[in-house]
DSSP file (Angstrom, degrees, kcal/mol; ACC not computed):
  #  RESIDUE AA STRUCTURE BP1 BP2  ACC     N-H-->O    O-->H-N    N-H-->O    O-->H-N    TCO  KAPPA ALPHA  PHI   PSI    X-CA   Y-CA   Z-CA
    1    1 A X              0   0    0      0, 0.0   100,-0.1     0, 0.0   101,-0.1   0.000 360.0 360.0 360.0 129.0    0.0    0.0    0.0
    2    2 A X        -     0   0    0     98,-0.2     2,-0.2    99,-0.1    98,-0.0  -0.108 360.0-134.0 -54.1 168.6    1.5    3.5   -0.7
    3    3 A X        +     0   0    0      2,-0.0    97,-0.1     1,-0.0    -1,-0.1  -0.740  43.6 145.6-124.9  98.0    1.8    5.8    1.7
    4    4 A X  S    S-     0   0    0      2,-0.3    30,-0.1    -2,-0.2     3,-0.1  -0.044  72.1-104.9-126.9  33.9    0.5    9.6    0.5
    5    5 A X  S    S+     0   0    0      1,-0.1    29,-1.7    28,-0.1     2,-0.4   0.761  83.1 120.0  70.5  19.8   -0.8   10.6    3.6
    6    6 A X        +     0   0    0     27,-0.2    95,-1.8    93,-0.2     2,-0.4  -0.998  35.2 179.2-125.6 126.6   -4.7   10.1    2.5
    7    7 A X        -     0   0    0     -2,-0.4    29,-3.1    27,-0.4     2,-0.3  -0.922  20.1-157.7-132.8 135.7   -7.2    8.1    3.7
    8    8 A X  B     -a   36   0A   0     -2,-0.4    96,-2.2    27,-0.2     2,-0.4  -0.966  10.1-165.8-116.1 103.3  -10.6    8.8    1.5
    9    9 A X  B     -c  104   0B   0     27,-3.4    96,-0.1    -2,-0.3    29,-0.1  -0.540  13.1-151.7 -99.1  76.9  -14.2    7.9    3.2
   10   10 A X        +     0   0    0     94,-0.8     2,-0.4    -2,-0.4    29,-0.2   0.268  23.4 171.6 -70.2 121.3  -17.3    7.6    1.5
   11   11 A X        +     0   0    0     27,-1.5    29,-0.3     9,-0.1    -1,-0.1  -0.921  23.3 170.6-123.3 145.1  -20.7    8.5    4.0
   12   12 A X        -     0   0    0     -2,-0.4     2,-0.1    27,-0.1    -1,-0.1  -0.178  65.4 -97.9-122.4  25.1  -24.2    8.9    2.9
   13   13 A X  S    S+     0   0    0      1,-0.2     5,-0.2    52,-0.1    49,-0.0  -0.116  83.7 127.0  93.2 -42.5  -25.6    9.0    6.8
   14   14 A X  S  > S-     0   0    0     -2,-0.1     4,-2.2     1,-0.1    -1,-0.2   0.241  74.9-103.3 -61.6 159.7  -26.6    5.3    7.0
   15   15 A X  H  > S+     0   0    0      2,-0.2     4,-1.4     3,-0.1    -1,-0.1   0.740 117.0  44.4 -16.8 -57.0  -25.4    3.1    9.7
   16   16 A X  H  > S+     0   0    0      2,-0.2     4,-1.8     1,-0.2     5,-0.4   0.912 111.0  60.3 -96.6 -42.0  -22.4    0.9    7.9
   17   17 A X  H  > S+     0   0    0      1,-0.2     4,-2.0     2,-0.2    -2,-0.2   0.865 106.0  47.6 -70.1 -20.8  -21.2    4.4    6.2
   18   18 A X  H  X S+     0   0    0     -4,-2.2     4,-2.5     2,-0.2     5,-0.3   0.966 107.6  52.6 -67.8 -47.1  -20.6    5.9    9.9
   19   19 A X  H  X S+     0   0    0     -4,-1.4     4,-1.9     1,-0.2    -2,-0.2   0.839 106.4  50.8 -50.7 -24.1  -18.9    3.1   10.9
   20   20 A X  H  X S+     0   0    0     -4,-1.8     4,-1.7     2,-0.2     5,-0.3   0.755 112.9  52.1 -63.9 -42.9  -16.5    3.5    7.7
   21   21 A X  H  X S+     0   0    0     -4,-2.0     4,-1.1    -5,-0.4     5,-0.3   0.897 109.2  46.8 -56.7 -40.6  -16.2    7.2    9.1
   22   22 A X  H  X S+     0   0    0     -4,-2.5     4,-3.0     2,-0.2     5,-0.2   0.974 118.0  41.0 -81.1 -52.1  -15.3    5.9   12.7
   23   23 A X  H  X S+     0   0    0     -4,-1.9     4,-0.8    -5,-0.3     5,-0.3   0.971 114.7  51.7 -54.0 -70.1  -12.5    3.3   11.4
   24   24 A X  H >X S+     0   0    0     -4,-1.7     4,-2.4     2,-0.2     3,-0.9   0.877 111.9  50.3 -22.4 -45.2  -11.0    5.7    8.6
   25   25 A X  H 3X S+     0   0    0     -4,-1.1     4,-3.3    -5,-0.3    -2,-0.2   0.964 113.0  40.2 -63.4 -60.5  -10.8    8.1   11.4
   26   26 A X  H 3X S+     0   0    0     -4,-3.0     4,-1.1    -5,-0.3    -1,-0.3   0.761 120.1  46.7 -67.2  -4.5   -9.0    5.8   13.6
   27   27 A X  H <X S+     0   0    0     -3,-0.9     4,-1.7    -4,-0.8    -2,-0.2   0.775 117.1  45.8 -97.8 -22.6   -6.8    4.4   10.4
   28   28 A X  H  <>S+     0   0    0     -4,-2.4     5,-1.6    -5,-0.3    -2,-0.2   0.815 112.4  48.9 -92.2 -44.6   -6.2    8.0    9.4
   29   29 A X  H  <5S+     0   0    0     -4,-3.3    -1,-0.2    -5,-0.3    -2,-0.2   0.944 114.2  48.1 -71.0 -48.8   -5.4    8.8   13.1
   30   30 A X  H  <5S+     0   0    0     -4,-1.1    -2,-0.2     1,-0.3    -1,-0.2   0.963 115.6  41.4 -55.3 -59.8   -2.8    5.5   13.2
   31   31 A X  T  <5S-     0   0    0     -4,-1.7    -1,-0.3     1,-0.1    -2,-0.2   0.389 109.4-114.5 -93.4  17.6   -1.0    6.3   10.1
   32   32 A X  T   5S+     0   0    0     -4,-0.2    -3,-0.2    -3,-0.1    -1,-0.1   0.862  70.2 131.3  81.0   5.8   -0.5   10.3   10.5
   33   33 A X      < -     0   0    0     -5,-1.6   -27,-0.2    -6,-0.1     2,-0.1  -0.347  60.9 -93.8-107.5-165.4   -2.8   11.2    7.2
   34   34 A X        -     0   0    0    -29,-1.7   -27,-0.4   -30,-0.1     2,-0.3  -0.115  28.9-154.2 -84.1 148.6   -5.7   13.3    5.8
   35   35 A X        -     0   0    0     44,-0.2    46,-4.1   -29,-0.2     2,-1.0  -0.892   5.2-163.7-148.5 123.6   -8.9   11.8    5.9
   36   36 A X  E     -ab   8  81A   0    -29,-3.1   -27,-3.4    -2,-0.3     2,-0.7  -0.799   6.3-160.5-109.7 121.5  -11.4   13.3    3.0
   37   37 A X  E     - b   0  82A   0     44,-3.1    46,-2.4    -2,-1.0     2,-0.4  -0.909  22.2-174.9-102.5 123.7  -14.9   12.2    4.1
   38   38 A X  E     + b   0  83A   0     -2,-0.7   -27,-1.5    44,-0.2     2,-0.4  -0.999  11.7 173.1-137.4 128.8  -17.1   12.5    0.5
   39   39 A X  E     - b   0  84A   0     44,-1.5    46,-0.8    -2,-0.4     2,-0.3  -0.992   9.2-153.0-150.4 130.5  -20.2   12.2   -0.3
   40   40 A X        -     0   0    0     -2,-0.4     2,-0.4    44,-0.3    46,-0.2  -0.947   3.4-155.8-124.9 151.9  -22.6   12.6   -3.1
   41   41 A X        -     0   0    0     -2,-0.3     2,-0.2    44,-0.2    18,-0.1  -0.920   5.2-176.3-128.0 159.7  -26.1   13.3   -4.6
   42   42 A X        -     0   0    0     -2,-0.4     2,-0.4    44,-0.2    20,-0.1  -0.655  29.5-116.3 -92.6 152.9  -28.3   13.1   -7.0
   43   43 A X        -     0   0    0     -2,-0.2     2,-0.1    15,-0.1     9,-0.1  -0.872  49.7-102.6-101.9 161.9  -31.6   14.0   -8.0
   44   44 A X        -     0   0    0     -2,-0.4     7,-0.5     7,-0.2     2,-0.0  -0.685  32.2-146.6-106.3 143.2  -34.0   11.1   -8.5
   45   45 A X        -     0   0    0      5,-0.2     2,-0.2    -2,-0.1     5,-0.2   0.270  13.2-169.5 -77.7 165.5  -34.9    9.7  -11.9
   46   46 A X  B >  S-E   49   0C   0      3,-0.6     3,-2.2     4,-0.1     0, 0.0  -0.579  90.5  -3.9-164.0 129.8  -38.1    8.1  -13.3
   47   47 A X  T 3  S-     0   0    0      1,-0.4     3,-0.1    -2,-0.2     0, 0.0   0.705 129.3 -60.8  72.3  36.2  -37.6    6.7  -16.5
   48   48 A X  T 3  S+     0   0    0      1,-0.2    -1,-0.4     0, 0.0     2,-0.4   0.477 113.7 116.6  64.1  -1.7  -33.8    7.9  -16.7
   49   49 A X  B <  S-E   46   0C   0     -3,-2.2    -3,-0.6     1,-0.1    -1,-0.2  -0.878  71.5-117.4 -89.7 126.3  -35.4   11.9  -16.4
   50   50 A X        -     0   0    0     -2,-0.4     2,-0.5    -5,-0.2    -5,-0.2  -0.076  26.4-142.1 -39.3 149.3  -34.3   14.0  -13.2
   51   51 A X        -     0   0    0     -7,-0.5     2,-0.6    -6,-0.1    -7,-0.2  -0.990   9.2-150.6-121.2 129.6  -37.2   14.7  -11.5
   52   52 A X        -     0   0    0     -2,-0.5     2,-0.4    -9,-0.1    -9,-0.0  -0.899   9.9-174.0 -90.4 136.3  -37.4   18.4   -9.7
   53   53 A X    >   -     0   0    0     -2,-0.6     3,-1.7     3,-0.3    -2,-0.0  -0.984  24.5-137.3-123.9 121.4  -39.4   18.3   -6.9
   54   54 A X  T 3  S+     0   0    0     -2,-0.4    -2,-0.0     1,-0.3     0, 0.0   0.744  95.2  44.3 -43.4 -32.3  -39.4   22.1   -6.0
   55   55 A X  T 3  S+     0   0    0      2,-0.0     2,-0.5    -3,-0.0    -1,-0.3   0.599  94.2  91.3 -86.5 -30.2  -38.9   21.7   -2.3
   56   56 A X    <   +     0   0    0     -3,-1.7     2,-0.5     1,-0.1    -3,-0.3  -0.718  45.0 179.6-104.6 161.8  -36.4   19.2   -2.2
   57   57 A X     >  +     0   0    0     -2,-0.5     4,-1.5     1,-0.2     5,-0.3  -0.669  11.2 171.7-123.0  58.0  -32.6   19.8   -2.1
   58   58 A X  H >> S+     0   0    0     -2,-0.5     4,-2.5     1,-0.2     3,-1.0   0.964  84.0  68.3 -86.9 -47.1  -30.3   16.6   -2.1
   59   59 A X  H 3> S+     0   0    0      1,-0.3     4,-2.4     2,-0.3    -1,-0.2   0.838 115.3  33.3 -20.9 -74.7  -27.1   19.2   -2.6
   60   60 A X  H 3> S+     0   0    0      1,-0.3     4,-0.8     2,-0.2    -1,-0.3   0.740 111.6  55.4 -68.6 -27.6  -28.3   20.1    1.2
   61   61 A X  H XX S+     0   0    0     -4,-1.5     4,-3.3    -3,-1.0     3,-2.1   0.974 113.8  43.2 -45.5 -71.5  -29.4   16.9    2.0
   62   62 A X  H 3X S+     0   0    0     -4,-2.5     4,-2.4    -5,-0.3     5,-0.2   0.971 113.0  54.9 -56.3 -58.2  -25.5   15.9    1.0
   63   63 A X  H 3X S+     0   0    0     -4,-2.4     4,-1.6    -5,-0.2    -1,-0.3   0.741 107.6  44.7 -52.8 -15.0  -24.1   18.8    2.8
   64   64 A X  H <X S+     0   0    0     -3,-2.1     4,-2.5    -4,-0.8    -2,-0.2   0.895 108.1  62.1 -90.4 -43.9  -25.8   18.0    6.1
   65   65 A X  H  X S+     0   0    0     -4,-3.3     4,-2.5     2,-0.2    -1,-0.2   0.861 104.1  40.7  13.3 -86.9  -24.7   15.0    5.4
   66   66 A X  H  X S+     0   0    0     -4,-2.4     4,-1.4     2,-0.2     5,-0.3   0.939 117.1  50.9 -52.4 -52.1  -20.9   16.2    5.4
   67   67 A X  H  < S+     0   0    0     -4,-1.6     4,-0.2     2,-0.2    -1,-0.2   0.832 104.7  58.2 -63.2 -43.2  -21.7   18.3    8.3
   68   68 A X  H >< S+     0   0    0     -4,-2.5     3,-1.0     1,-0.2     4,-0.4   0.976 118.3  34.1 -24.6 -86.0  -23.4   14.9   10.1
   69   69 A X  H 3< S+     0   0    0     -4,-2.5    -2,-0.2     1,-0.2    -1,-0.2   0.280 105.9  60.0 -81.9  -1.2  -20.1   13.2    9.7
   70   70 A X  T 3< S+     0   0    0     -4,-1.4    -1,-0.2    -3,-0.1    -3,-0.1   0.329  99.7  67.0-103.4  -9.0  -17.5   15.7   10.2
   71   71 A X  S <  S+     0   0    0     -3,-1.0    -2,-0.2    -5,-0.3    -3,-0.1   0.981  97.2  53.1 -47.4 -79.1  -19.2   16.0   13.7
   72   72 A X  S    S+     0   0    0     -4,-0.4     2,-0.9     2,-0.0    -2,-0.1   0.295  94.1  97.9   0.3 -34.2  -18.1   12.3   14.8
   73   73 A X        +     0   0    0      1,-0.2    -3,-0.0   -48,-0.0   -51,-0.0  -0.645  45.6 175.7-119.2 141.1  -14.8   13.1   14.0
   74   74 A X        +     0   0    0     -2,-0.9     3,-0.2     2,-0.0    -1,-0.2   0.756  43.7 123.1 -36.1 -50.7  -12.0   14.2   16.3
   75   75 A X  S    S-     0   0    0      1,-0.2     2,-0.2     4,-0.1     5,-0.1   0.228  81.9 -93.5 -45.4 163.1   -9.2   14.4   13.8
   76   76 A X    >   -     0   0    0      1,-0.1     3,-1.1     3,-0.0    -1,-0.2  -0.457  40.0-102.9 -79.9 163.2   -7.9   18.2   14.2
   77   77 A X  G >  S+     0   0    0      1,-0.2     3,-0.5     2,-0.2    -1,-0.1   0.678 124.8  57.5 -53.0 -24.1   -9.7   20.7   11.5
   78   78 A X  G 3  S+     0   0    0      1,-0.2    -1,-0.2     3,-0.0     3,-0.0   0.472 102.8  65.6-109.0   9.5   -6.3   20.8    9.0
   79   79 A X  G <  S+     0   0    0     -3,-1.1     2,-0.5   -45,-0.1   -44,-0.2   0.039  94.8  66.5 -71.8  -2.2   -6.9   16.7    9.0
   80   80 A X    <   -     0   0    0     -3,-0.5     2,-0.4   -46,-0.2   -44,-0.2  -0.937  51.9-178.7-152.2 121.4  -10.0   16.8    7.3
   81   81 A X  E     -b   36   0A   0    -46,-4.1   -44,-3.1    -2,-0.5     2,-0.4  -0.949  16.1-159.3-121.2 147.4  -10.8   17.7    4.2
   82   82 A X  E     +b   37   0A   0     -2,-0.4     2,-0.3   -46,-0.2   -44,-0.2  -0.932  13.1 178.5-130.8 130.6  -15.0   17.5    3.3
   83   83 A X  E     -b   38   0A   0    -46,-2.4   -44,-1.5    -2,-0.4     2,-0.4  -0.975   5.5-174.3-148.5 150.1  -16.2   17.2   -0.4
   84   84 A X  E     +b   39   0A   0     -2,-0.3     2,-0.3   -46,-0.2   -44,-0.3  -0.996  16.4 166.5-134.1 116.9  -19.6   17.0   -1.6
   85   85 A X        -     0   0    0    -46,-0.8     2,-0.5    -2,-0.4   -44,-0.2  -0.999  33.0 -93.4-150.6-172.3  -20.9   16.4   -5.1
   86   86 A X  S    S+     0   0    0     -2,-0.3     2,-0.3   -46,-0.2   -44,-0.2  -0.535  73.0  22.5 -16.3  57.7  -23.0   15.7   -7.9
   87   87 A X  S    S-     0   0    0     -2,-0.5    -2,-0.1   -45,-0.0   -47,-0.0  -0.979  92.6  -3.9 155.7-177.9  -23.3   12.7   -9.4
   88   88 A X     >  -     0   0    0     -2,-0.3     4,-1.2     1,-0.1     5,-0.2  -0.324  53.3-138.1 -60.4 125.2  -23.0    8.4   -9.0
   89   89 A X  H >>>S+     0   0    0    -49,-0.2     4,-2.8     1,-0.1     3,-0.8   0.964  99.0  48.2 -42.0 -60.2  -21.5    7.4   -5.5
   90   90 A X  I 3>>S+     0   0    0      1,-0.2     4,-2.4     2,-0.2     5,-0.6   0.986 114.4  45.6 -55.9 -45.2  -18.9    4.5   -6.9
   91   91 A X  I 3>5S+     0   0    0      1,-0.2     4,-0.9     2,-0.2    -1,-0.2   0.948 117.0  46.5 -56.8 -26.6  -17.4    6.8  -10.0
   92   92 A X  I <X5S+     0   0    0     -4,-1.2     4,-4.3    -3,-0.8     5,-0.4   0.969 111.8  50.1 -67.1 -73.6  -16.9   10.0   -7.5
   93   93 A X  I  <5S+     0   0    0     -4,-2.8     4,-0.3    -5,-0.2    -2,-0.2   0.724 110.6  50.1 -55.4 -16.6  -15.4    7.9   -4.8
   94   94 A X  I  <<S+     0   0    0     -4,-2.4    36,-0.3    -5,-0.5    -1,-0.2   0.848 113.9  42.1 -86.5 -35.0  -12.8    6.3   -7.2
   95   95 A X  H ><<S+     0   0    0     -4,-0.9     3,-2.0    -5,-0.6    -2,-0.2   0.911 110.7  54.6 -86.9 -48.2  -11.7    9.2   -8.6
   96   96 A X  T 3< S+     0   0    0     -4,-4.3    -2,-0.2     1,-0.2    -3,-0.2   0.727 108.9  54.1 -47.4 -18.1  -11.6   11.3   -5.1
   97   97 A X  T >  S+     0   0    0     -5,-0.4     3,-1.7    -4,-0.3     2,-0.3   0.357  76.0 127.3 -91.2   2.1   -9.3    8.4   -3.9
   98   98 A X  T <  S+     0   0    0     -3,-2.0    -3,-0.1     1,-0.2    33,-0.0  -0.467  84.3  14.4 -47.1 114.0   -6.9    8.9   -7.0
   99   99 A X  T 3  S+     0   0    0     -2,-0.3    -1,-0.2     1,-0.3   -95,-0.2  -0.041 102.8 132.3 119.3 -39.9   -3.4    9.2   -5.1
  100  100 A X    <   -     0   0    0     -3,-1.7    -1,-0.3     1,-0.1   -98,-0.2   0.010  57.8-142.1 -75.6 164.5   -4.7    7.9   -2.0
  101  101 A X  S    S+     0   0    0    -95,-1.8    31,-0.4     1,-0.2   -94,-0.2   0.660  87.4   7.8 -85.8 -12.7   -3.3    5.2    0.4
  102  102 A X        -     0   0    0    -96,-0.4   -94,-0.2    29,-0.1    32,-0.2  -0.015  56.1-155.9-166.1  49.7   -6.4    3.9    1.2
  103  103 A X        -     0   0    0     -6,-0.2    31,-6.0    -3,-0.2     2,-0.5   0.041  17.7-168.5 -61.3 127.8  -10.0    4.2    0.2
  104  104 A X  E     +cd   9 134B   0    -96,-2.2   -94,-0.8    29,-0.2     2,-0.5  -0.734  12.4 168.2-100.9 137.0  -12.9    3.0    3.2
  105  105 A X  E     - d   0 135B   0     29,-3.9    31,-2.0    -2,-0.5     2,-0.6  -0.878  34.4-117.7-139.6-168.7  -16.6    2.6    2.0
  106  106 A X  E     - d   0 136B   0     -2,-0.5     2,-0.4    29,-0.2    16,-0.3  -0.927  21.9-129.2-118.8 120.0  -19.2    1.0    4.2
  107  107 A X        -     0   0    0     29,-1.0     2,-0.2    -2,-0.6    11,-0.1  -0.708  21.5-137.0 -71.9 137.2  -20.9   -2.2    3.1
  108  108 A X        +     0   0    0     -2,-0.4    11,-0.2   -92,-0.1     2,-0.2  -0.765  26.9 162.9-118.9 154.8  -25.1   -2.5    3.2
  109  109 A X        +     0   0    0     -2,-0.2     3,-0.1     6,-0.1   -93,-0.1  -0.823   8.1 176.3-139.8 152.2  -27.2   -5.3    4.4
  110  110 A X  S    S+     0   0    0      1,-0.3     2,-0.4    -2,-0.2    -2,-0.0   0.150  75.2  11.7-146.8  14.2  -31.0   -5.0    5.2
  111  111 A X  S  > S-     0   0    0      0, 0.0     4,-3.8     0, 0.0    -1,-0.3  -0.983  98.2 -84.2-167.0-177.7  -31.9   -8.2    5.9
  112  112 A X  T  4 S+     0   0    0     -2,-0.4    -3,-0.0     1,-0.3     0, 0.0   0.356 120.8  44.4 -83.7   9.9  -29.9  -11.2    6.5
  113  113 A X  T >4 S+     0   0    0      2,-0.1     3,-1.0     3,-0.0    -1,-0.3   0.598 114.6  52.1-105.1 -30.2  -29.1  -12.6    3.0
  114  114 A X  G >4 S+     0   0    0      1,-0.3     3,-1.9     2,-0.2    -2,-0.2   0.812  97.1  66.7 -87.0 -40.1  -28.3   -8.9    1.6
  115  115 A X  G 3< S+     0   0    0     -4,-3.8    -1,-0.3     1,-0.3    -3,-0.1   0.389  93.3  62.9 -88.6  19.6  -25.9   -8.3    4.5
  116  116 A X  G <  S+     0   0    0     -3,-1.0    -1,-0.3     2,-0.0    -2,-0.2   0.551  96.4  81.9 -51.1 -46.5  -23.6  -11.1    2.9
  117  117 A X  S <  S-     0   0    0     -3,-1.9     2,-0.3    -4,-0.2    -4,-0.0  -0.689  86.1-115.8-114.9 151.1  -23.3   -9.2    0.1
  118  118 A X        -     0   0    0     -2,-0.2   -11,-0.1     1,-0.2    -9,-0.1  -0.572  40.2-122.8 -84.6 116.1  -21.1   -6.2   -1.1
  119  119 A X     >  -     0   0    0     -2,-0.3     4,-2.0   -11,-0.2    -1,-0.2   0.171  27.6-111.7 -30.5 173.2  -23.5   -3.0   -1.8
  120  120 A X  T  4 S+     0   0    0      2,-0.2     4,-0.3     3,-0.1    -1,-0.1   0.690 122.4  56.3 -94.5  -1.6  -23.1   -1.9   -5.4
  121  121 A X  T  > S+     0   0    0      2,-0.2     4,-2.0     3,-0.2     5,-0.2   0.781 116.3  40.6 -86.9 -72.7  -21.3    1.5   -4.3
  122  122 A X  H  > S+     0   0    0    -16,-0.3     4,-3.3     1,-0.2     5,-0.2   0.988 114.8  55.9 -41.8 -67.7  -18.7   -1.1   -2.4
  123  123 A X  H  X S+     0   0    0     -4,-2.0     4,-0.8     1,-0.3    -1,-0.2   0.783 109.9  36.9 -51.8 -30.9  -18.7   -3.4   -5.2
  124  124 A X  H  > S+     0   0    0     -4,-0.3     4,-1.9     2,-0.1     5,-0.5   0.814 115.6  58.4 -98.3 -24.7  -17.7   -1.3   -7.9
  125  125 A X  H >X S+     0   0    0     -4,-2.0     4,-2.1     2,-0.2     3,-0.8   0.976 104.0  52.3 -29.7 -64.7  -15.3    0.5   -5.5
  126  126 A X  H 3< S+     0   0    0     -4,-3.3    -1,-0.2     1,-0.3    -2,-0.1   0.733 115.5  40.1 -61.2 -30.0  -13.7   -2.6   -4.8
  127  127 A X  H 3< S+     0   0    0     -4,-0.8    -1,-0.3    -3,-0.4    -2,-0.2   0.415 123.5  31.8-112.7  -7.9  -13.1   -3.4   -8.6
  128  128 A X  H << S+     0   0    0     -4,-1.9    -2,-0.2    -3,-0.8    -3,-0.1   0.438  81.5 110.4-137.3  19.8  -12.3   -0.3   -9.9
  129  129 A X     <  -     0   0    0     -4,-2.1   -34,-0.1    -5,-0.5   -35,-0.1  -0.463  59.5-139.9 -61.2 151.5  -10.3    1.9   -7.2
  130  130 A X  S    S+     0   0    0    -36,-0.3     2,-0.3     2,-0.1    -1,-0.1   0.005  85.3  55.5-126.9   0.4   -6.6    2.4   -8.1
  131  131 A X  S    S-     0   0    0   -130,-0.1   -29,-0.1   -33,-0.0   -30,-0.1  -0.926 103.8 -78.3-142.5 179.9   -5.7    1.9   -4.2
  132  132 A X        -     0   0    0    -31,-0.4     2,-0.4    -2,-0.3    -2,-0.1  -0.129  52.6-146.6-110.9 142.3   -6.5   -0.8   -1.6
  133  133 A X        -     0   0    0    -31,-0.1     2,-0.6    -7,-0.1   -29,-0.2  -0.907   8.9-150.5-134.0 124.9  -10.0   -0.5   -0.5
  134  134 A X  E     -d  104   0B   0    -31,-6.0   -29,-3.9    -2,-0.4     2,-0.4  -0.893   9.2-168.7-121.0 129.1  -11.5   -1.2    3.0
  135  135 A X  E     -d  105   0B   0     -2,-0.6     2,-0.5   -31,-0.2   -29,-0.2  -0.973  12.7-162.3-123.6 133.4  -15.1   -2.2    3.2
  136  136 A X  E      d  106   0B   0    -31,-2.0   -29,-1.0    -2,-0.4  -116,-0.2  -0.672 360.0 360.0-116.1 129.7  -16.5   -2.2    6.6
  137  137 A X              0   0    0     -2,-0.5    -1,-0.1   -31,-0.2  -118,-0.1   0.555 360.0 360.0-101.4 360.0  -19.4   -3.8    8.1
């Protein structure tokens, strides 16, 4: 594993992705690096077309988000870098982890065959990340 001083962690607020927050943090804490906590949204589709719904925000939704998880964390303030955007979790988080020593994502389960299995955010993580990739339950 390189070492470039980066640890990258993927949140959307669920459950497994704070626990991905809390290990990064502590992996980030071990080895001396950066920890960029990232998260993204979208607006939801119906039939492949955005839908606007006038009232809802998921760009604030993502940022409270950031704000959620940058709560949690300890690490000092010039330790932490927060980035929010636009667009499919796995392709975002592979490309924010370009460089990095270590990308963490959180695996999801909602019942007891599904938590067996690697989300599709994890899964394509796992298979197309260009560093060593920790998926946490």
């Amino acid at each position: 594993m390189s070492d470039t001083g980066l640890v990258v962690v993927g949140v959307d607020g669920s459950k497994d992705s704070m626990a991905a927050l809390r290990w990064a943090e502590s992996y980030a804490t071990s080895k001396a690096a950066t920890l960029r906590v990232v998260t993204t949204w979208a607006w939801p589709a119906a039939y492949g077309a955005p839908l606007y719904v006038e009232a809802y925000q998921p760009d604030a939704e993502g940022a409270a988000t950031l704000e959620q998880a940058r709560a949690q964390l300890s690490l000092p303030a010039d330790r932490v870098e927060v980035c929010c955007r636009e667009g499919a979790a796995g392709p975002i988080l592979v490309e924010e982890s370009a460089g990095a020593s270590l990308l963490v994502v959180g695996s999801h389960g909602h019942s007891v065959i599904s938590s067996l299995l690697l989300g599709s955010v994890s899964n394509y993580c796992v298979h197309h990340a260009a560093c060593p990739v920790a998926v946490i339950r």
